[in-house]
C-alpha positions as CSV (number, residue, x, y, z in Angstrom):
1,X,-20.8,-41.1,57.3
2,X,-17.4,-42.7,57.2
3,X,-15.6,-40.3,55.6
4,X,-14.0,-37.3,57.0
5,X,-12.5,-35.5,54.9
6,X,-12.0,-31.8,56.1
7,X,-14.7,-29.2,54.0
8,X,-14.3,-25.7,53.5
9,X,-17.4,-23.8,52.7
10,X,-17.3,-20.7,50.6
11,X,-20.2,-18.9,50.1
12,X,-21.5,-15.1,50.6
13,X,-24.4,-16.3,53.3
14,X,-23.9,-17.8,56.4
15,X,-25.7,-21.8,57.4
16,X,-28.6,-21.5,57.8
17,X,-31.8,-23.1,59.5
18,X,-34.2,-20.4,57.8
19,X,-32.4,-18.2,55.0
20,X,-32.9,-19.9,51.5
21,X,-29.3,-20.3,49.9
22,X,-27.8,-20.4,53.3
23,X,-30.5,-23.2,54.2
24,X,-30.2,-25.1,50.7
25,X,-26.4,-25.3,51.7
26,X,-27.2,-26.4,54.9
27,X,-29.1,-29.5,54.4
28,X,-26.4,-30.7,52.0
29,X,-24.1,-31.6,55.0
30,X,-26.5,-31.2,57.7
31,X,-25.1,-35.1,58.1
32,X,-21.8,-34.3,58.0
33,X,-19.0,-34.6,60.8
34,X,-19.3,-31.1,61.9
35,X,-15.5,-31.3,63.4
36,X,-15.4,-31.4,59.8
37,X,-16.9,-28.2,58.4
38,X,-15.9,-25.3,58.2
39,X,-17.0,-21.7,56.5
40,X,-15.7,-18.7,55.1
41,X,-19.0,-15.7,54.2
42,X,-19.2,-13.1,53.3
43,X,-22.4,-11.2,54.5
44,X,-22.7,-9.2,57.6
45,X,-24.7,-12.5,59.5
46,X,-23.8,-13.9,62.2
47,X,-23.7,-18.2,62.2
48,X,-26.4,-20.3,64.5
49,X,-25.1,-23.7,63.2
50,X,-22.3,-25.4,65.0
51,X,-19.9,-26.3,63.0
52,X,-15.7,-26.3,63.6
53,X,-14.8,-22.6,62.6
54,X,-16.4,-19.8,60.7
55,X,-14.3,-16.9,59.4
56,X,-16.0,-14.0,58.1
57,X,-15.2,-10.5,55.8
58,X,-18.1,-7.8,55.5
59,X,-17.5,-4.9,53.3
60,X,-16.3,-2.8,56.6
61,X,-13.6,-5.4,57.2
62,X,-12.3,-4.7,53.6
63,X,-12.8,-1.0,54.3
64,X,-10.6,-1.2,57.5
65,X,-8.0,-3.6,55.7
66,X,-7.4,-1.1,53.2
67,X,-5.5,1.0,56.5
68,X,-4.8,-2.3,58.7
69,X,-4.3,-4.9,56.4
70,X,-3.6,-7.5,59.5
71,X,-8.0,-7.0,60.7
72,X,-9.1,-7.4,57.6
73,X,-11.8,-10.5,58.8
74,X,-12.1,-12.6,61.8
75,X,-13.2,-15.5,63.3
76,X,-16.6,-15.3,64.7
77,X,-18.8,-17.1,67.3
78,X,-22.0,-18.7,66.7
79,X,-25.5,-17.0,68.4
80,X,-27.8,-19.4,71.2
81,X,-30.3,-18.8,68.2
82,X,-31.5,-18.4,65.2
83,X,-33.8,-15.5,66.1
84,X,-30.9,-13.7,67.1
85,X,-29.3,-13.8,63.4
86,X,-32.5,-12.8,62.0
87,X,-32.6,-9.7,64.6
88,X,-29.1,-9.0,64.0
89,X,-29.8,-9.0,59.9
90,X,-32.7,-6.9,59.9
91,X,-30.7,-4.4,61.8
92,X,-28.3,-4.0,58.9
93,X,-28.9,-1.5,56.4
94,X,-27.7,-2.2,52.8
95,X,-28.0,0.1,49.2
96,X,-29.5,-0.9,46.8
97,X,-28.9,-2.9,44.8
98,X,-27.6,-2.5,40.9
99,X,-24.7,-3.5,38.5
100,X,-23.4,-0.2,39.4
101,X,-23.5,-0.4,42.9
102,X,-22.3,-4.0,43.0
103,X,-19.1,-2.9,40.5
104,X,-18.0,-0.3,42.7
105,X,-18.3,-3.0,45.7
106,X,-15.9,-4.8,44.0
107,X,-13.7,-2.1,43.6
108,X,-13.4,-2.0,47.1
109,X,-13.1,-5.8,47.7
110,X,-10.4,-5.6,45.1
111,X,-7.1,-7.0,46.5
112,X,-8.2,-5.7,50.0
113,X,-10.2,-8.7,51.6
114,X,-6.7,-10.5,51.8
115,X,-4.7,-10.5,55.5
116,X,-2.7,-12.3,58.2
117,X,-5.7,-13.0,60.0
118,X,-7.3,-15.0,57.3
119,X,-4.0,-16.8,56.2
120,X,-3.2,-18.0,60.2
121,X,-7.2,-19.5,59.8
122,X,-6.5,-21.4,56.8
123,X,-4.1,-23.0,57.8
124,X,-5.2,-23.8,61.1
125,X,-8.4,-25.2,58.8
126,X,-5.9,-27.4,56.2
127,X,-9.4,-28.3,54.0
128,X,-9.1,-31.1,51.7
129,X,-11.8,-29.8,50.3
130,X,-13.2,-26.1,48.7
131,X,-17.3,-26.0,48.2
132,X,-17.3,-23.0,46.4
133,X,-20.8,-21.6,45.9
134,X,-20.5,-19.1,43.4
135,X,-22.5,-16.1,43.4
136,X,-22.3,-12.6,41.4
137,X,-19.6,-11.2,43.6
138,X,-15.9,-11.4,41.5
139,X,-14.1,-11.4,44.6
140,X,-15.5,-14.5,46.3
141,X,-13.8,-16.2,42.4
142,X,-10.8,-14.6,43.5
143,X,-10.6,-15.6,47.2
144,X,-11.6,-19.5,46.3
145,X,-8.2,-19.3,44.2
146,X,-6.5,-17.8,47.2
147,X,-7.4,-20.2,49.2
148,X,-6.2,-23.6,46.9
149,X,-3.3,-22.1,45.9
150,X,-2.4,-21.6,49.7
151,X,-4.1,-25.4,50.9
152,X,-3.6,-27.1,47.7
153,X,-7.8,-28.1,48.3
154,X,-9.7,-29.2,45.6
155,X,-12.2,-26.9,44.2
156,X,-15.9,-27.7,43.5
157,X,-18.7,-25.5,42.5
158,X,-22.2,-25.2,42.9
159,X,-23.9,-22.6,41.1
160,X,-27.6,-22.2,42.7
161,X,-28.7,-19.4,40.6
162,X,-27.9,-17.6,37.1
163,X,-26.1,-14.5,36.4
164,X,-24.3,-15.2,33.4
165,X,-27.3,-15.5,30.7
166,X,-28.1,-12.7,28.3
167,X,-30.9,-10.4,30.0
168,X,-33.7,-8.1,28.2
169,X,-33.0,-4.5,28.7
170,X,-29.5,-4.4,30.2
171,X,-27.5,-1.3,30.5
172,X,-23.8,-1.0,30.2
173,X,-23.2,-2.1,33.9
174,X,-25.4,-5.0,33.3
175,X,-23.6,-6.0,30.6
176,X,-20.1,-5.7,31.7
177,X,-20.9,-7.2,35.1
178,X,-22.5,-10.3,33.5
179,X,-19.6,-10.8,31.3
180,X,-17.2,-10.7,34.3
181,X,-18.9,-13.0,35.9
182,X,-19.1,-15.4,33.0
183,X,-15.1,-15.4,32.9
184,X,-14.5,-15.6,36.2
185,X,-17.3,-19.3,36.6
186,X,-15.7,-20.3,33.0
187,X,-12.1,-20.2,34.8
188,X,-13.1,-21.9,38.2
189,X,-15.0,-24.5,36.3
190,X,-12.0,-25.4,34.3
191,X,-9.6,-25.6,37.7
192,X,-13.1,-27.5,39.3
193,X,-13.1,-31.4,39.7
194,X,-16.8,-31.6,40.6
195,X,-19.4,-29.4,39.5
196,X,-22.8,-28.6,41.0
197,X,-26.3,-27.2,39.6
198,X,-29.6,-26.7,41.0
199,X,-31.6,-28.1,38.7
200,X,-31.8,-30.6,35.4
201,X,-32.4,-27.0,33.5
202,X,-29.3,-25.9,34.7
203,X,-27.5,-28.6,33.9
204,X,-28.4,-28.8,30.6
205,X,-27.8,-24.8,29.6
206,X,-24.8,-24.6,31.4
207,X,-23.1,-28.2,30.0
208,X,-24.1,-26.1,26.4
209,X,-22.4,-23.1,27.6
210,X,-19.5,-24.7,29.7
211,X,-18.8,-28.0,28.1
212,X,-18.6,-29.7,31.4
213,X,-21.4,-31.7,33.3
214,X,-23.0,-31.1,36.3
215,X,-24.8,-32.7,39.1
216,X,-28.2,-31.7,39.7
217,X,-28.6,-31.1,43.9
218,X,-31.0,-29.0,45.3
219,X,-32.5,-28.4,49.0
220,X,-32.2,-31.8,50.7
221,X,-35.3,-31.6,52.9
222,X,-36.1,-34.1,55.5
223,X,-40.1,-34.5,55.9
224,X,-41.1,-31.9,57.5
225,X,-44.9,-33.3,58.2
226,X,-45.7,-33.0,62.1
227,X,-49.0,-35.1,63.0
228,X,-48.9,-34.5,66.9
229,X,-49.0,-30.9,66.2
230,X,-51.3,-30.4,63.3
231,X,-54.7,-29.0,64.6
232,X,-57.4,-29.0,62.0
233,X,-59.3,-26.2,61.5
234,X,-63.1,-27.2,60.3
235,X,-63.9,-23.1,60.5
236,X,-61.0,-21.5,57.8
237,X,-58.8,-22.6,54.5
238,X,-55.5,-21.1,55.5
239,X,-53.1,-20.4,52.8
240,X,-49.7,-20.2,53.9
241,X,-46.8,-18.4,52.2
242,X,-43.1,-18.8,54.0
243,X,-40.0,-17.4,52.3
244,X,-39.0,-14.5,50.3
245,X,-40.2,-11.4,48.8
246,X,-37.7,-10.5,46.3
247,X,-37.9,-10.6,42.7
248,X,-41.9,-9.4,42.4
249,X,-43.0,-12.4,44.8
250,X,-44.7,-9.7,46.5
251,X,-46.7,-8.2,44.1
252,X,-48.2,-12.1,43.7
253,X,-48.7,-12.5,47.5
254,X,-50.5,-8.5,47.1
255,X,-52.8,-10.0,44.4
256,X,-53.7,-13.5,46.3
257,X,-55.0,-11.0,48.9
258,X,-57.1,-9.0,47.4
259,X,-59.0,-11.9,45.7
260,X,-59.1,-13.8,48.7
261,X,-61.0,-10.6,50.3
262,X,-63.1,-10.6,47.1
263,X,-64.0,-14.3,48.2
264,X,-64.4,-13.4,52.0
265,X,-67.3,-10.7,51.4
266,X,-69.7,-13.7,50.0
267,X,-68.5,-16.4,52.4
268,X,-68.0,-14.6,55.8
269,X,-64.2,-14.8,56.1
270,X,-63.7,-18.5,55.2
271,X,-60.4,-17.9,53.6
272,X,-56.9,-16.9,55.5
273,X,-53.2,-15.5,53.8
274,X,-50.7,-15.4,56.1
275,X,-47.2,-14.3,54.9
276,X,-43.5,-14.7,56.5
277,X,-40.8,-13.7,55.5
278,X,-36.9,-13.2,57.1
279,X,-36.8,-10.2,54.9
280,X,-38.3,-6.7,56.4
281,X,-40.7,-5.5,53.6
282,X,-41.5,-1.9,53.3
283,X,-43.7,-0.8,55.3
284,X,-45.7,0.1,52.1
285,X,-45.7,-3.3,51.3
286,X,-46.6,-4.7,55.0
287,X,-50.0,-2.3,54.1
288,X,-50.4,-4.0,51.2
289,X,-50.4,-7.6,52.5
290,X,-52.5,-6.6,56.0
291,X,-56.0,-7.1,55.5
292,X,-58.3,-7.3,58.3
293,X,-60.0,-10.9,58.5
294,X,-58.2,-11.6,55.4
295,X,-54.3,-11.2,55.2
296,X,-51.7,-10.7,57.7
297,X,-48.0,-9.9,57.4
298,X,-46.1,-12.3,60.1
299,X,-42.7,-11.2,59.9
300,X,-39.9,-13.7,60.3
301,X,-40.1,-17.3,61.9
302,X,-37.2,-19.9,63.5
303,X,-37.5,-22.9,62.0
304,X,-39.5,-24.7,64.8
305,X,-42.4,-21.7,63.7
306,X,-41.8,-22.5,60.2
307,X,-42.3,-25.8,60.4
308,X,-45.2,-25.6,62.8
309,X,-46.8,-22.9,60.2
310,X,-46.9,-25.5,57.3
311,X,-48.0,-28.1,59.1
312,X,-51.3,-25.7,60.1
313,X,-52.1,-24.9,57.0
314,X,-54.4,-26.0,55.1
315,X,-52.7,-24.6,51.5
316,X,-49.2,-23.6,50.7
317,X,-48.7,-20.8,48.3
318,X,-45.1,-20.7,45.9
319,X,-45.2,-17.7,43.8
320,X,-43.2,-15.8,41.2
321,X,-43.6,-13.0,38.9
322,X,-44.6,-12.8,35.4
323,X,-42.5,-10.1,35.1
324,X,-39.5,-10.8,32.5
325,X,-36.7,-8.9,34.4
326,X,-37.6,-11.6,37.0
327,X,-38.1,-14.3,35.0
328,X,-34.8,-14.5,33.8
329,X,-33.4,-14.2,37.3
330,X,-35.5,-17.2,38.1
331,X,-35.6,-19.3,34.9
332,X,-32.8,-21.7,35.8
333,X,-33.5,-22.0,39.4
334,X,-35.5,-24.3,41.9
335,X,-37.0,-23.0,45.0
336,X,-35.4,-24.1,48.4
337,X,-39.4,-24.6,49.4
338,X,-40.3,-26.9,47.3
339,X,-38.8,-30.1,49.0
340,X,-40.2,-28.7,52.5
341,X,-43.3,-27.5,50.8
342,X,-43.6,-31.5,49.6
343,X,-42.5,-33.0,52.5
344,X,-45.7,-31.5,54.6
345,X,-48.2,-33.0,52.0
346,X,-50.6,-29.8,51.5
347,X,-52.1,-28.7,49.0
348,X,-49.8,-26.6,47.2
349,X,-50.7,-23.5,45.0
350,X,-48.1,-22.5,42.3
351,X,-48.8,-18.9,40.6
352,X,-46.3,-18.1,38.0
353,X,-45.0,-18.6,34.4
354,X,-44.6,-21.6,32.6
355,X,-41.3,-22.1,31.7
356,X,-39.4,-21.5,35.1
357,X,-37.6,-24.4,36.5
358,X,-39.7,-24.4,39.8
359,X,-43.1,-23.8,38.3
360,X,-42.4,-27.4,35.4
361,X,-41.2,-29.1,38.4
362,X,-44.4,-28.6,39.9
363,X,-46.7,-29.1,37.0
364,X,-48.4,-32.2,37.7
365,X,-48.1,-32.0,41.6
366,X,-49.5,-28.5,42.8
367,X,-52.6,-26.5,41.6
368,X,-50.5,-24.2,38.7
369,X,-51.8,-20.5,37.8
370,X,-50.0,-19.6,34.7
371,X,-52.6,-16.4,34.0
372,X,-53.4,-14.2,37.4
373,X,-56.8,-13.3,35.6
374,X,-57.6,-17.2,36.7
375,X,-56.5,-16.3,40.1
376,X,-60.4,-15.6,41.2
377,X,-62.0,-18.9,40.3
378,X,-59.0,-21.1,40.7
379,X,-59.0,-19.9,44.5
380,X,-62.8,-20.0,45.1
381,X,-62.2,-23.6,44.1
382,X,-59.7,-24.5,46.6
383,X,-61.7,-22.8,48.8
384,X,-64.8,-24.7,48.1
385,X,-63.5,-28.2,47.6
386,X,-61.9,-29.9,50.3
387,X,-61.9,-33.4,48.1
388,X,-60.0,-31.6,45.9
389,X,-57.4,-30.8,48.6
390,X,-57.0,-33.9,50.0
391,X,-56.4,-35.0,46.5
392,X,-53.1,-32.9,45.7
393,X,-52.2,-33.7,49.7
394,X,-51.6,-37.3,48.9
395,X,-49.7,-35.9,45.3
396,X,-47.6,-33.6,47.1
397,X,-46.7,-36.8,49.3
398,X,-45.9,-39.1,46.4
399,X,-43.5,-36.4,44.9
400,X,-41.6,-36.1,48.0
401,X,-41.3,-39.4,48.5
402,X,-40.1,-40.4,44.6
403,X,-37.2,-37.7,45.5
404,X,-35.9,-40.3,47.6
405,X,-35.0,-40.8,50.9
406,X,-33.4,-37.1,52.2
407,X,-30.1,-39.2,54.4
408,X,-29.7,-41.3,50.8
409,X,-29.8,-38.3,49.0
410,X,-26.7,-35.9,51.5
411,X,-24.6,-39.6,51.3
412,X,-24.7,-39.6,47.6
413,X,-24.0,-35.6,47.6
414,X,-21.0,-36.2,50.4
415,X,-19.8,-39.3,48.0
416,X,-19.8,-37.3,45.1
417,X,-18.0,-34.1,46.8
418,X,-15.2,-36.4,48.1
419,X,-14.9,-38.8,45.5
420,X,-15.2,-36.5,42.7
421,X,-16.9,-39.3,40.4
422,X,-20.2,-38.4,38.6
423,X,-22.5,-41.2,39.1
424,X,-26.3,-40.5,39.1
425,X,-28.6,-37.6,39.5
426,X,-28.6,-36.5,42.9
């Protein structure tokens, strides 16, 4: 890429090789100059990418800036690995968390997440450029304001998931923290010159809300298919699940398991789960998912596992809850596994509603369970009928290919950043 034009990421996670919004961010500029890049986050993670500079404020550095204003954040060094950010995440404890819990957060972060520290770093960085990835935290609005005001950068937005649409049984807090965030996106958007949305559905219900039209970008994967080192396995149909267990995913995964065992007592253990995740279930939930000849728990993988994991499988399971709490958290978005999901060419089992963003986009490419009382016979199926498998292999194929090719796709995205034009969908 010819141009060079210096990028500031904001964002609360880290890059990412492994970790969803960290990893969707990720392959947007995975082309990129890396003298080039730089990143401000705000999670308690520690970077494995190498990019220019990373500067970093965790809730403890905004507790300590309240007495010290001038440590209040730092510059930090990246690990040797991957691994070692995953370790170093799972070590950190967090409360749970509610609109409550997240308001009083921001009562902490309010005011005190500025200092010296962080002013000598932005100017040293002098971006060009602000890719503000705005979350549900107020401060991270207020900080991306900070920081053009004090570089005169251009802002530009990408919103990767919803937190401004009405909910079904919200409380106060709910309320009053959705509408905060609504006014704090509705002012950036009007200071933005380029705006960002994961998905067409997005785009469309935010243009409504907003008045201002958006790009569609989503997980730039490159193909992920690795023919030296697939093995097939004539003895076992291995079903594959790699990414995330919030929002009720879970309680899908749980269910999958238990038919699966079901299946296994008639066909002596033809039929495998195996479940990763960079998140630490409970151990409850580790029970749940471990069952002998049938299920297994595998804990967290690098992305040279991951990638080795999908390629030995023989089906790839994306799952979301029915639940309409979650569904609302997940209406508007699109799964960072899906392109990678494609991009392998498996058969790919979708369990989950109808009218989410990810399951439509799947719809005509995956085997789609919209009802878990069809989980039973739409498994035994898959199971039974390896035509039927190679069939959705060479549709999962032709849909990651008709997404274009991945290096196109991160030009047209770095074009677009820079340039600030709207063109066509990314």
């Amino acid at each position: 890429m010819n141009i060079s034009k210096r990028i500031l990421i904001l964002s609360n996670n880290v890059l990412s090789l492994t970790s969803n919004n960290g990893k969707t961010i990720w392959s947007l500029f995975e082309d990129y100059h890396r003298d080039k890049l730089f990143q401000l986050f705000t999670r308690n993670e520690l970077p494995s990418i190498n990019i220019n500079s990373y500067f970093r404020i965790t809730d403890k550095d905004v507790f300590k800036g309240k007495l010290f204003r001038e440590y209040c954040g730092k510059c930090v060094d990246i690990v040797s690995s991957e691994e070692q950010n995953l370790a170093y995440k799972n070590k950190t404890s967090i409360i749970k968390r509610t609109s409550f819990s997240c308001l009083m957060r921001e009562l902490l972060w309010a005011g005190g997440w500025k200092s010296k520290q962080l002013d000598i770093w932005l100017k040293k960085v002098n971006p060009d450029i602000i890719f503000f990835v705005a979350g549900d935290t107020l401060f991270s609005y207020a900080i991306c304001r900070y920081i053009a005001k004090k570089t005169k950068a251009s802002i530009n937005v990408y919103v990767t998931d919803d937190y401004i649409l009405k909910k079904n049984c919200e409380n106060f807090f709910d309320i009053l923290k959705r509408k905060l965030i609504y006014n704090r996106l509705k002012n950036i958007l009007s200071r933005a010159k380029t705006f960002f949305t994961i998905s067409e559905k997005m785009k469309c219900e935010y243009y409504n809300i907003f008045g201002k039209d958006s790009i569609p970008v989503f997980n730039i994967s490159e193909r992920l298919y690795r023919e030296s080192e697939y093995i097939e396995n004539n003895d076992n149909v291995v079903f594959v699940y790699a990414g995330s267990l919030y929002y009720g995913r879970d309680e899908i995964l749980i269910k999958i398991a238990r038919c699966l065992e079901k299946i296994n007592s008639t066909i002596e253990n033809k039929a495998k789960l195996q479940v990763f995740s960079n998140q630490e279930p409970s151990e409850k939930i580790i029970n749940y998912l471990t069952i002998p000849g049938t299920s297994l728990y595998g804990g967290s993988l690098s992305r040279k596992l991951m990638v080795n994991k999908l390629n030995e499988a023989d089906v790839l399971i994306f799952a979301e809850s029915f639940d309409i709490e979650q569904i609302e958290k997940t209406r508007l978005s699109l799964s960072t596994k899906i392109p990678e999901y494609l991009s392998v060419g498996k058969l790919i089992l979708a369990v989950g509603p109808k009218n989410i963003g990810s399951m439509e986009f799947l719809e005509n490419v995956a085997v789609c369970v919209y009802n878990t009382d069809d989980l039973m016979n739409i498994l035994q199926k898959i199971i039974d009928n390896k035509k039927m498998r190679e069939d959705y292999e060479i549709k999962s194929i032709e849909k990651y290919n008709s997404l274009g090719d991945f290096r196109e796709n991160r030009e047209r995205f770095i074009n677009e950043l820079c340039d600030c034009k709207i063109h066509e969908k990314i």
